[in-house]
N, C-alpha and C positions, 0 to 999 in steps of 0.2 A: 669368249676369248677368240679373238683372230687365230686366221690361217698360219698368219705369220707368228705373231707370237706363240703359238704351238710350236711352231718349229724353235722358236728362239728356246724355250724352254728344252725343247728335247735338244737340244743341243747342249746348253747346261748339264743335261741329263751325260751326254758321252763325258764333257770335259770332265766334271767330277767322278766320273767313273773310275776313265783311265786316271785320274789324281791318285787315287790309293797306291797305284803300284808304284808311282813316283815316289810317294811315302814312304812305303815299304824300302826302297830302293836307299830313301835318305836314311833313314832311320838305322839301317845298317853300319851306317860308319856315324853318322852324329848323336850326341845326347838328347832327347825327346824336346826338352824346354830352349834349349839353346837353338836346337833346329828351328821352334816357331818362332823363336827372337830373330834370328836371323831371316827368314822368306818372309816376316813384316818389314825388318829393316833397311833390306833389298830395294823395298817400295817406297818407304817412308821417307829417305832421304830428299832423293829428288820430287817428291811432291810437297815435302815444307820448303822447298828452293824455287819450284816452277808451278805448281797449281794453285789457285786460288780456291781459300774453305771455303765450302759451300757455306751459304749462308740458311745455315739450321740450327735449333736451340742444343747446346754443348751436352744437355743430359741423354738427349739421343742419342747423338754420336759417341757418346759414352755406354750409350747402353747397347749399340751396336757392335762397336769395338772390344767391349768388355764380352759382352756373349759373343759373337760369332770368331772374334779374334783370339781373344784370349781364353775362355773358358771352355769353346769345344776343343782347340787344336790341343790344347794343355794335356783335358784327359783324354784326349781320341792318343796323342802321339804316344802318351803316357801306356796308354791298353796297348798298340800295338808292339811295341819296346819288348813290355815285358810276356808277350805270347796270343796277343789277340789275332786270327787268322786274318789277312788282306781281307778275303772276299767276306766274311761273317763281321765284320768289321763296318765292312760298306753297307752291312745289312742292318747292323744294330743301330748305325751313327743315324737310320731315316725312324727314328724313335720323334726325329726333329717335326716332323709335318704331324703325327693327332698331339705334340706338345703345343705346335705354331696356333692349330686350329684352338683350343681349349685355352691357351694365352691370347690369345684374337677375344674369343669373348668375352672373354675377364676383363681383360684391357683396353681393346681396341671398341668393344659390344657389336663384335661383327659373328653374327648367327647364322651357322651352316644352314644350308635347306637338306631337308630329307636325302635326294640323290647325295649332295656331298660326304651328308654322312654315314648314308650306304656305303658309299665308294671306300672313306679311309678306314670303313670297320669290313671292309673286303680286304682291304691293300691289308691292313694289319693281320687279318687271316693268314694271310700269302706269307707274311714275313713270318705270322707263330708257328707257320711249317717249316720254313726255309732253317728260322733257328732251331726248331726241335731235330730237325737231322744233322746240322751242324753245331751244338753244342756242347758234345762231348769233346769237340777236339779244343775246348778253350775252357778256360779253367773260368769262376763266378767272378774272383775281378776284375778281370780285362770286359769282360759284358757288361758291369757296375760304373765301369769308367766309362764303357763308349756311352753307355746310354745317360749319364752326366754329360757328355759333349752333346748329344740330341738337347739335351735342354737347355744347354748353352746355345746351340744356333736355336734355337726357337725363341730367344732372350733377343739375339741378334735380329731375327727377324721381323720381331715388332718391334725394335728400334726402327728397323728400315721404313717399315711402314708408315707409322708415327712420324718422324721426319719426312717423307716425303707425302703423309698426307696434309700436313702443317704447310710445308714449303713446297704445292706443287711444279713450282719452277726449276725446282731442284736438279743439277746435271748427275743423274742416277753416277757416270764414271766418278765423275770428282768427289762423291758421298762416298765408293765406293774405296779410294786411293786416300782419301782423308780416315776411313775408320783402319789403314794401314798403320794411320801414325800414332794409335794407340797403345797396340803389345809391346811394342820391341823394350821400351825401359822398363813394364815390369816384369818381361818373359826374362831380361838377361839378369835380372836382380833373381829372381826364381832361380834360374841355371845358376848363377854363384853359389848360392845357400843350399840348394840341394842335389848340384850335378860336381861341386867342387868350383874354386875359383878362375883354372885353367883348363879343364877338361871340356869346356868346347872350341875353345881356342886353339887346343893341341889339334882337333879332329881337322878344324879349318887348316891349321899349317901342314895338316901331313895328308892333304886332300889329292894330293898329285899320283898317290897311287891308283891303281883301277878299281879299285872298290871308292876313294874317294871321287874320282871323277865320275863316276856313274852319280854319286851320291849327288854332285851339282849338276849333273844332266838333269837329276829329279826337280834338284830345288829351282832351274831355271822352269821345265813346267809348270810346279807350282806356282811361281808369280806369275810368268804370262798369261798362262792359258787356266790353271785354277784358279788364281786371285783375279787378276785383273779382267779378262777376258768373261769367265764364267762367273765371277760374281758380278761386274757389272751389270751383264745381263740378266744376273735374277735380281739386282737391286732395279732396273729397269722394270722387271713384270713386275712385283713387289709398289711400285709407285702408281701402277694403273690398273692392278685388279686387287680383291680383298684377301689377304692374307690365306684363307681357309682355300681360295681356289688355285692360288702358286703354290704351296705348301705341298699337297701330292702329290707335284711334279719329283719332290728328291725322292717320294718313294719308288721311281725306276729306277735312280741312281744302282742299286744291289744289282741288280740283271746284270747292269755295264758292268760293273766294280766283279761281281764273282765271276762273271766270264772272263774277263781282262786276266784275274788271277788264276781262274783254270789255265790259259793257254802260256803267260807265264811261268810262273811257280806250280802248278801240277795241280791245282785245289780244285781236284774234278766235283762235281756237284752230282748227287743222287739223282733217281727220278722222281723223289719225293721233295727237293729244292728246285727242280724245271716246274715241278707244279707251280708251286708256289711261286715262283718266278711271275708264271701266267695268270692268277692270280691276283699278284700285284700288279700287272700291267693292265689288265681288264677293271680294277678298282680305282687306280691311279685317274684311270681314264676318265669313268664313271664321276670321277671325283674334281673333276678339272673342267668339266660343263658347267658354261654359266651362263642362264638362261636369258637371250636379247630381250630387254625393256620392250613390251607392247606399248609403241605410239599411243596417245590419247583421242578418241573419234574427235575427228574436224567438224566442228558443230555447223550444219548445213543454213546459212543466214534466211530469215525468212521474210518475207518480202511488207514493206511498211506498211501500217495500218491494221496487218493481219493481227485479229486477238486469239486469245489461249484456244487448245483443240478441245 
């Protein structure tokens, strides 16, 4: 992997980081399903008016939308709603990268090499300390849901794959704005049946107080800078390297995600979570090398007439 896209990736790495406390933030005044109906919808409008579908087969981007749109935000928003902490949150939801890898082979037959799968059986060390000290404060179902959304974006992710290894040509942003216009009708159908018929409607109309506005400060990040911005870019690295080597880039996402929430919301981390922090950063790493193709030797031409040595 390039110099650059290392960096593209850890930059990925801040934007969804800082995304949870946005979350958090939203989450506080909207209903969980209607919130992710709405920061798809946000998107979805003007790109069925102004971009053109990428030209990939509909089951993908079905299977992109359906996982990474609708079936991680559904039980990620859903865990956090009802008591899942920001930061343990940000740590359970990177369940998504040894899912990504293990569905890569199944599906895609892309086979980690030994380092990578050193690295994400480090990285997941790091996270089975991080959660072992922070999960007392969160109760078995908000950890059962978030880790249903890991396997919802790892669903997402070999969509993305699969689509752009089918349609190299693919413009990674418009893949990405296109799998926008998937949730919003069945997230708002979900919100009616089990959030009530008007009760996200009300939170939207009575958004003008300070808890509502903060709530759309959040949901504006969310679309710019976590949908658009930060997914582009991983559906970008996602189109030019093998799923198992992007994949543990979300495993630093936790570090950003629980510091952001330490310094916010108070959710100081032990020194037995900085381990594991470390940990995941040192495996992550380990895990994201991907060895440069050795050239083929240039067969040295031998001069005519010469016969065999």
């Amino acid at each position: 992997m390039t110099a650059r896209d290392r960096l593209l990736g850890l930059t990925v790495v801040v934007l969804w980081g800082l995304n949870f406390l946005a979350i958090r933030v939203g989450l506080d005044h909207f209903p969980p399903f209607f919130f992710v109906a709405l920061r798809f919808a946000v998107i979805a409008v003007p790109v069925l008016l102004f971009v053109p579908r990428p030209r990939v087969r509909g089951r993908w981007l079905l299977l992109y939308g359906g996982g990474f749109g609708i079936a991680q935000f559904a039980f990620l928003f859903t865990a956090m709603r009802i008591g899942m902490p920001t930061g343990l949150a940000a740590l359970v939801l990177q369940s998504s990268a040894p899912f990504t890898v293990l569905l890569g082979a199944l599906v895609a037959r892309e086979r980690p090499r030994p380092l990578q799968a050193a690295g994400i059986a480090a990285a997941l060390g790091g996270m089975a300390l991080i959660g072992w000290d922070q999960l007392p404060y969160a109760g078995l179902l908000p950890v059962l849901l978030t880790l249903a959304a890991g396997l919802g974006w790892a669903f997402g992710n070999i969509g993305t794959r699969l689509a752009t290894t089918e349609s190299p040509g693919v413009n990674p942003l418009h893949l990405t704005m296109w799998m926008a216009v998937i949730p919003p009708l069945p997230m708002f159908a979900l919100s009616m049946a089990a959030e009530g018929p008007w009760a996200g409607w009300h939170a939207l109309a009575t958004s003008r107080t300070g808890e509502g506005l903060l709530a759309l400060a959040g949901l504006a990040y969310i679309v710019v800078l976590g949908t658009l911005a930060g997914s582009g870019l991983w559906t970008y690295l996602m189109s030019r390297y093998p799923a198992s080597a992007v994949a543990p880039y979300s495993l630093l996402v936790p570090v950003v995600g629980m510091s952001a929430a330490w310094v916010a919301f108070g959710e100081r981390p032990s020194g037995l979570a900085v381990l594991g922090a470390v940990v995941v950063i040192a495996g992550a790493g380990a895990a994201t090398v991907i060895r440069k193709p050795v050239p083929p030797p240039v067969a040295t031409p031998r001069p005519v007439g010469a016969g065999a040595a």
